[in-house]
N, C-alpha and C positions, 0 to 999 in steps of 0.2 A: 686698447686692452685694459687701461684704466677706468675705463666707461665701463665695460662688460663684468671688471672685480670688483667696479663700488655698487651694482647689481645683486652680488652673489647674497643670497639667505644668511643675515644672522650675521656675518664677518663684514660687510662689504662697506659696513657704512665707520667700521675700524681700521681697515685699512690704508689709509691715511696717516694716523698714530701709529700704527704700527712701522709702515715704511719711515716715518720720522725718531721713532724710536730707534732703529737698527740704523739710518744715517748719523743718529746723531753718537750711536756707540762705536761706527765703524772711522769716524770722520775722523782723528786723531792719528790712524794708521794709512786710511788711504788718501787724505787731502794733499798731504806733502807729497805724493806720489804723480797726483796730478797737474799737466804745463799748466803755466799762466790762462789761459784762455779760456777756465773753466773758474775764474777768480767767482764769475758771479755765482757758481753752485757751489762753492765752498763755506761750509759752517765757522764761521768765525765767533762763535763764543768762547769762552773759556769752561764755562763748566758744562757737565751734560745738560742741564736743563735748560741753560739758554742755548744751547745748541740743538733740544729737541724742540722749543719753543719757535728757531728760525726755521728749521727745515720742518715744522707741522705748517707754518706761515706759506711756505713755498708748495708746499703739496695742496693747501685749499685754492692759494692763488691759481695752480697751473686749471685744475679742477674747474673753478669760477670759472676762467677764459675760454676752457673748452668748453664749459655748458653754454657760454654767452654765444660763443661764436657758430655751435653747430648743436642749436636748442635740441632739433627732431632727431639729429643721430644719435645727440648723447641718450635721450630719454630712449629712442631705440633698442641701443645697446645695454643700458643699465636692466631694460627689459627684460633682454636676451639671457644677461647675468642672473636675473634669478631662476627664470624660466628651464635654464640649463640648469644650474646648482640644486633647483627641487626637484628635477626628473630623476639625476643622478641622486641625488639624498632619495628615490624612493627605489632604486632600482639597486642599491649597493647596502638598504636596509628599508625595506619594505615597512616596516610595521613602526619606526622611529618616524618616517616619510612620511607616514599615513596621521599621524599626529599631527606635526609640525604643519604638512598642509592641509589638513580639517579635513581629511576622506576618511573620517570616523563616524559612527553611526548607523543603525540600520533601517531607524524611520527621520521620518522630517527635520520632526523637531530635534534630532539631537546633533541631525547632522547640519543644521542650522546654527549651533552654538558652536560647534566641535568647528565649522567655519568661521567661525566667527572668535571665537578663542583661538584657534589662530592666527585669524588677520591681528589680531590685537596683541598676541604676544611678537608677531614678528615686527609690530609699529612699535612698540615700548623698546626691544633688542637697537632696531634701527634708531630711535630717534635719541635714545640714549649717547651712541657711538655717534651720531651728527651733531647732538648739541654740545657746544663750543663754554668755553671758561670752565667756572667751577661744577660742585656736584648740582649745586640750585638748578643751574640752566640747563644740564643734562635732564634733569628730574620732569621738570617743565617740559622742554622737548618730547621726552621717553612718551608722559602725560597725552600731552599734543598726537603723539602720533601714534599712541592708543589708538583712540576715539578713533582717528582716519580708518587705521589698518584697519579696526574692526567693523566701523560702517561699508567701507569700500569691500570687504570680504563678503559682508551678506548684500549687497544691493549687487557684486558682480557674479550670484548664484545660478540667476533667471540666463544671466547672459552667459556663462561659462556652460551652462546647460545646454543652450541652445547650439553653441559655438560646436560642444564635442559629440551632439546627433550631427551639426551638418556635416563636420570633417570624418565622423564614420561614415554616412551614407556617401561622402564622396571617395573615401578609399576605398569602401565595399565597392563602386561604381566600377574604378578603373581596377581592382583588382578582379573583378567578375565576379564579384558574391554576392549573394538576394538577401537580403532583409528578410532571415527568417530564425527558428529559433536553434538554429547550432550558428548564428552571426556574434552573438559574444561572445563566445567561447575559443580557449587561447589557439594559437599555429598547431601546438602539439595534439591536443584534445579532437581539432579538427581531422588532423593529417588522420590518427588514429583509428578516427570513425570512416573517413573514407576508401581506408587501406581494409580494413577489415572489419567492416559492418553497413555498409551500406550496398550492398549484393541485390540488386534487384530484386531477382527471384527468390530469393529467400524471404526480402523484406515485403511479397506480395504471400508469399504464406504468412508470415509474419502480422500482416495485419486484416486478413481474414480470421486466425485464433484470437486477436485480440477483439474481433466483430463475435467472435461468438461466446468469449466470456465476460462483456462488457464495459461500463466503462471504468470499474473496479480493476480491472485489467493490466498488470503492470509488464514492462517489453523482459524484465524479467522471467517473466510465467510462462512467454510462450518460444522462449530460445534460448537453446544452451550457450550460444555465444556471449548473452546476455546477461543471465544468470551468472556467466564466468567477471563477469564486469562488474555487476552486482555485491559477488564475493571479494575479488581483489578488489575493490574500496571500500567493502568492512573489513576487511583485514588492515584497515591504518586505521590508526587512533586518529586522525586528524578529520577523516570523513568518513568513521561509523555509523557516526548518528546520523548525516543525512540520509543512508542506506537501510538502516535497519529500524528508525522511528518511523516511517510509512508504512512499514513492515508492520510493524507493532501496532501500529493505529490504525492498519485497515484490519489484522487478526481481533483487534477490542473490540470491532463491529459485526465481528461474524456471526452471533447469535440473530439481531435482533433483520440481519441482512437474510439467514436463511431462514425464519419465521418470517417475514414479510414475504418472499417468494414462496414459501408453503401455503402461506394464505392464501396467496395471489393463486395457486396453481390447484390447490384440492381443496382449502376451505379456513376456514377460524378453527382454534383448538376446539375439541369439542368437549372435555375435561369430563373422561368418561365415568368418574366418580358422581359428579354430578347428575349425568342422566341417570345412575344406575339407580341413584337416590330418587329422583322424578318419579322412575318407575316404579320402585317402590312405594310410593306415596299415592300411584293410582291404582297398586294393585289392594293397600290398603282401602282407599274407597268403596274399589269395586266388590271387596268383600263384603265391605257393610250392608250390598246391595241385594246380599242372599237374605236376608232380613224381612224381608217384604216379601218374597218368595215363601219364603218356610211357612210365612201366618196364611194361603192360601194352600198347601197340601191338603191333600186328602190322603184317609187310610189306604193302605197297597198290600195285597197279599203277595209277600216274597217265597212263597214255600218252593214257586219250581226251582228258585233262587239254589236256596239251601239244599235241595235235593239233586241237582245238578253238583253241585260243590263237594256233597257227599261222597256221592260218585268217583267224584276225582281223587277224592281224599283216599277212598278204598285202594284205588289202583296206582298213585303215585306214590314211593318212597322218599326220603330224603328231605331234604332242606324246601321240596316244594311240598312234599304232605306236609312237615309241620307249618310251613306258610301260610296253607289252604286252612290248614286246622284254626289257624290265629281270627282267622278272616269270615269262619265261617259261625267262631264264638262270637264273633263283633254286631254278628245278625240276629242276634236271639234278644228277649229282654233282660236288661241287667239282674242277674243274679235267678232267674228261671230258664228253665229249658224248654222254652216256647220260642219259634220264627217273631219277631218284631211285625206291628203292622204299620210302626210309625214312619214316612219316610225321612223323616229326620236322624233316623238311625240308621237307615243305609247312605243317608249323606254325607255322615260323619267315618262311615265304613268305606266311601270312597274316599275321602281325603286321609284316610289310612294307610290306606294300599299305594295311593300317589306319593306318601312318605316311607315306604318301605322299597317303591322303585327306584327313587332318590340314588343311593348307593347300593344296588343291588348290579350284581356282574354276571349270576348262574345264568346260561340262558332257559334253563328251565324253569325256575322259580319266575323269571321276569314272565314266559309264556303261560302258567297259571296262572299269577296273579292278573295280569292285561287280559286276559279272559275273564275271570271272575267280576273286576271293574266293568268290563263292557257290556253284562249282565247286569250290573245295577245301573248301571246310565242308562241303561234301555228304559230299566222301570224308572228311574225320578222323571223322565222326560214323560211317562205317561200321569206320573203321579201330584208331579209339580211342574207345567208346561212352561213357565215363563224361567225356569231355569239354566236352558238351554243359550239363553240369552246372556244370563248374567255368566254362563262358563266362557260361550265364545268371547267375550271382555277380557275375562280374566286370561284365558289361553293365550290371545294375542299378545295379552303385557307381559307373561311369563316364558313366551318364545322371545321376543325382543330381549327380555331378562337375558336368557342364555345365548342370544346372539352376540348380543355386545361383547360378552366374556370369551366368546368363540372367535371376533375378528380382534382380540388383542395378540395371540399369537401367528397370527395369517403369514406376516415376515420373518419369521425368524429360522434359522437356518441352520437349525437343529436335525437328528435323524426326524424327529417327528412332523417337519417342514410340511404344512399342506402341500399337494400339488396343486399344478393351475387346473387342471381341469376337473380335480374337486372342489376345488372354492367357486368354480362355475356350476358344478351340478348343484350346491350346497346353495347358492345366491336365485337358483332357476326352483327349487324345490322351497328356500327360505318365502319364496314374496307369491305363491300360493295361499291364497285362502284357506283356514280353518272351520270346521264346524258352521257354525250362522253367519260366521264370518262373510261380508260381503269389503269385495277390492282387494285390491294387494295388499298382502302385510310389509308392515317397518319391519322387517326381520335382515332385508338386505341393509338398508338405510343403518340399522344397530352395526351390525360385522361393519360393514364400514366406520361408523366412526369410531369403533372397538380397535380397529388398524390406524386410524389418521392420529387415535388420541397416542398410538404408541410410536407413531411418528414424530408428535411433536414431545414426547416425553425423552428420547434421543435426542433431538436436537436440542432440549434445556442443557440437558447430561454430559454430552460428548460434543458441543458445537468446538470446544477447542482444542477435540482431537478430532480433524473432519476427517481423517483414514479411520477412524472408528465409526463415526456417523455413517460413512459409505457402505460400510461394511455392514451397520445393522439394515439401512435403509434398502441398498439394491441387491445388499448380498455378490454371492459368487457367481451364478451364473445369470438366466435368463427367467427364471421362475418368478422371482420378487417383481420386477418389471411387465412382465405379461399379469399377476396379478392384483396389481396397482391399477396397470388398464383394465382390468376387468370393474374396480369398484368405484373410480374415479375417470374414465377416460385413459384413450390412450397419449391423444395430446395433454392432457392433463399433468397426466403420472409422467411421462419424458419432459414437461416444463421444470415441472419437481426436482429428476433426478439431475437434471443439467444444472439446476442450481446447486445440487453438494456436490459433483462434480467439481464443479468449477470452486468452490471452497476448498475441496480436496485439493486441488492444483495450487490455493492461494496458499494453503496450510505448508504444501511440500517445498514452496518455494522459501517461506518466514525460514522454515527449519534447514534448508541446506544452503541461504546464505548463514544463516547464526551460526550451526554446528555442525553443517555438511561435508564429507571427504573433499578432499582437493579434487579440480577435474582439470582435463586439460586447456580449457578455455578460461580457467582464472589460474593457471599457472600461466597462459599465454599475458594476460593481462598484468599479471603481478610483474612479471617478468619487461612488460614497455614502462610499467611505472619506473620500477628499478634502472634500465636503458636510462629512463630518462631522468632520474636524480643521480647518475654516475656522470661527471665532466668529461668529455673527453678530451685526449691531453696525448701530446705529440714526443717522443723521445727527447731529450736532448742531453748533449755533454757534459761531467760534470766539472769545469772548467767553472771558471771566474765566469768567463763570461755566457759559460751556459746555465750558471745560475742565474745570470741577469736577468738571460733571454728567458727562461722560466719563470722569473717575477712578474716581466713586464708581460709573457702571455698570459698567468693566470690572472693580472689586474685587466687585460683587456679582454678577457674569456667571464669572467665577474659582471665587467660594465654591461656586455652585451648578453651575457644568456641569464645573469642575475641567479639568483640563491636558486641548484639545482632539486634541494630539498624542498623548496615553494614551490618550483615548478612542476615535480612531479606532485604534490599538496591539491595543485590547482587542477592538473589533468586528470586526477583522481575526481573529484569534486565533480569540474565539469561532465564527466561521462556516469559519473554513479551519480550522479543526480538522474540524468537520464534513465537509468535503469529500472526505477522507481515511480516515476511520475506517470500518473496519470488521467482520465477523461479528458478535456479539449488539448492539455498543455501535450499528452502524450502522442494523442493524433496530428497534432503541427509538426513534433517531433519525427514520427515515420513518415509526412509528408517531406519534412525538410531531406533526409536521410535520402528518400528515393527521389526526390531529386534530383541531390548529389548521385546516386548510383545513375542515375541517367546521364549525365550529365560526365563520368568516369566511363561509358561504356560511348558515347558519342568522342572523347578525347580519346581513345586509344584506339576506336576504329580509324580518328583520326589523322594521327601515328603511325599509325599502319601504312596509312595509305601514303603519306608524305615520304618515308622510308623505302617502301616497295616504289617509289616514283623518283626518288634517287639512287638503289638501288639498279633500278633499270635504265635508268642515264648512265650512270657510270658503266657497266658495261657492253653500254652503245655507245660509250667515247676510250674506251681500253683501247681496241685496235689499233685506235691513231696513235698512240704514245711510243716513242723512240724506241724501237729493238725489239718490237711486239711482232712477229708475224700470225 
């Protein structure tokens, strides 16, 4: 027993003075107490000091003879002594524990010093209390076995390492557990998950949702039990942050995660400001290209022009006689009452009336005026042949013009919502040829990226409200989706939507572990946290001696289950870690998991049967028992 106290952390190597101190206080009262035959353990000084000086003499002597005579046991047990004294220092105050024996640290290097600092502070403690005489030789000693404890702490790192994988995989061995990733994690965190979450069937739907929302994918997103789990360890201060900063740092990436799968799925921004400017810049060109046309016209007599025009002017009233009236002054020479023969001046009379259609709503005024125009394009093309050329240019870039502006509301979901099967007649009628126009026109290719550019201008806007992005993107029903496939694919457009989908889903989840109602699966969970930082604790009397028995069971209820507030800290930790994690680390996780549900549904069929097989012995052996007929 003195072998295993001169052992213990920090005291053991006092122990000795200390026992000589309390003989040499006590020796005055109990020496005369004791017969003759204990003459030799009696302090015969007269004052205390040589009486603490005899009996420290006697306690190094007995000490000496047993290390001499039983070198391996005593070094055994002195082993034993500290080995026992730091498990208990870490299990009756974990975090003092954690110091003292250098399990401080969370990378290499510091848990390299934080070991090593305390080999060194426990050689200085010990060598102190073993060195003998004055303060010098203490000081010396303390020195001396510095250096030891703290070299002998970092060279026995490699091997203390090696030592506590082999004695895990050998208790995981005989206790039936695999080396996988629920094997560190505590008795209670285990029990937990196999009581209620490791469900086969569930955990095979379970990681089918997690296959189809990726490896972003957290076991949170795709089960309420989990989600419950999730919540009940943000709700402790102790393990928020491990729950809710994954949360956070996969919501930071949301944007730049559903623009890389927009791209991936319909295209690059197409930044329809941009094109619309392009367009403009060739429709400038193309203007300039009536230039060279004009210097070859020749003179045109427009008079059936003007006499047709007349005509109409007689018999129409309203806002379309005085149109015709406007249109019909525009064809005369400036400031005479004569028909024009230049065609330069019904050129100019056409691009009049193209601006007066502009914002024009009568449908009457629109039907004179498109007639009157369709009369003088008949004459430039005879007038100025190479015109017709330079229109069909211009027409194409000014239909693309107003497509682009026409597919930027194609989604929205408003009463004025296209339908899908007008943005199909519109798309089938758009990439028809104009005029000289030879191939399809860009006019579908415009609406489309007029729709993609307002795709990705939602996703700048709203990526960190994705129930808002959902909502502008597929909308309420089936319309937005049919007309996505129509301008992009249908695998396309469904690649797309499953990507905010599944943001929507990451989004719902950040927000109802943060600030979401209680549900019954994190009140299920709050509630084994709580179970399990409540001690359980057995009646007793309140007598003398039922307060003992009460001492002594919460000292031995302490050493063995350790700070119930850590414990539940720890179980929190371990399984909301869980909740959270994901790509490979979360896939080992559901493998581990179903596993164990395997492995839970082979033990209770097993159960069963050993029971039902007792069961049926027993009564097939009832008959014979005495008084049974």
């Amino acid at each position: 027993m003195r072998a295993v106290g001169r052992g213990v952390l920090g005291v053991g190597s006092f122990l000795d003075e200390m026992n000589a101190a309390t003989n040499a206080t006590l020796s005055p009262i109990v020496d005369p107490l004791l017969p003759d035959s204990f003459n030799e353990g009696k302090l015969s000084g007269k004052t205390w000091g040589e009486r603490y000086d005899q009996s420290l003499a006697m306690q190094r002597r007995k000490d000496q003879e047993y290390d001499q005579d039983n070198p391996y046991i005593s070094t055994g047990l002195k082993i034993a002594g500290g080995i026992g004294s730091g498990g208990a220092l870490l299990k009756a105050a974990p975090a003092i524990g954690g110091y003292v024996m250098g399990n401080t640290g969370a990378t290499l290097l510091p848990r390299v010093a934080s070991t090593m600092g305390a080999g060194g502070a426990t050689g200085a403690v010990q060598g102190f209390g073993a060195g003998g005489g004055g303060a010098r030789n203490r000081l010396n000693q303390s020195a001396k076995e510095t250096l030891i404890g703290a070299g002998t702490a970092g060279a026995m790192m490699p091997v203390a390492a090696g030592a506590n994988k082999v004695a895990s995989a050998l208790v995981r061995r005989i206790m039936g557990q695999s080396d996988d990733a629920l094997s560190v994690m505590s008795p209670e965190a285990r029990r937990y998950l196999t009581n209620e979450l490791a469900d086969p069937d569930k955990l095979a739907l379970t990681q089918s949702a997690l296959r189809d929302l990726g490896p972003e994918a957290m076991l949170a997103d795709v089960s309420p039990d989990w989600l419950g789990v999730a919540r009940g360890a943000a709700a402790r201060p102790g393990t928020r942050g491990m729950v809710v900063d994954p949360l956070n740092e996969r919501a930071a990436s949301a944007n730049p995660r559903i623009r890389a799968d927009v791209a991936r799925s319909l295209g690059p921004d197409p930044i329809p400001s941009q094109i619309d400017a392009e367009i403009g810049g060739s429709l400038n060109r193309v203007a300039r290209e009536y230039g060279p046309v004009m210097r070859d016209r020749t003179p045109y007599d427009f008079t059936a022009i003007t006499e047709d025009i007349d005509s109409s002017i007689a018999s129409l009233r309203g806002d379309a006689q005085r149109r015709l009236q406007q249109v019909r002054g525009m064809l005369n020479e400036f400031g005479e009452d004569a028909v024009a023969t230049d065609p330069a001046v019904a050129f100019q009379t056409r691009q009049a009336i193209d601006g007066m259609l502009v914002d024009e709503t009568n449908p009457r005024v629109v039907s004179a005026l498109t007639e009157a125009r369709q009369m003088i394009d008949d004459a430039l093309r005879v007038s100025m042949p190479r015109i017709k050329e330079v229109d069909a240019n211009y027409s194409e870039l000014a239909r693309q013009r107003e497509a682009l502006t026409q597919g930027r509301p194609i989604l929205n979901n408003e009463a004025s919502a296209m339908r899908p099967v007008e943005l199909e007649q519109a798309l089938q009628q758009g990439a028809l040829p104009q005029g000289m126009q030879i191939g399809p026109s860009a006019v579908p290719t415009r609406m489309k990226q007029g729709a993609l550019g307002e795709i990705y201008r939602a996703v700048g806007t709203k990526a960190n409200d994705t129930t808002a992005l959902r909502n502008v993107v597929r909308g309420e029903g089936d319309w937005n989706r049919d007309k996505l496939g129509m301008l992009f694919g249908q695998d396309n457009a469904d690649d797309a939507l499953r990507a905010i989908d599944r943001e929507t889903v990451f989004g719902d989840t950040a927000n109802r572990v943060t600030r979401g109602s209680d549900t019954a699966m994190a009140n299920r969970f709050t509630k084994f946290l709580d179970d399990t930082e409540k001690a359980q604790d057995i009646p007793a009397d309140t007598t003398l001696t039922g307060a003992a028995a009460r001492m002594g069971r919460s000292l031995a209820r302490y050493l063995v289950q350790g700070d119930p507030m850590t414990n539940a800290n720890q179980v929190a930790s371990d399984i909301g870690r869980l909740s959270v994690a994901r790509g490979n680390v979360r896939d080992q996780i559901v493998e581990a998991l179903m596993k164990t549900g395997k492995q839970n549904v082979v033990d209770k069929r097993r159960a069963d049967a050993v029971r039902t097989l007792l069961q049926s012995s027993g009564l097939a052996g009832y008959q014979s028992l005495p008084g049974v007929r």
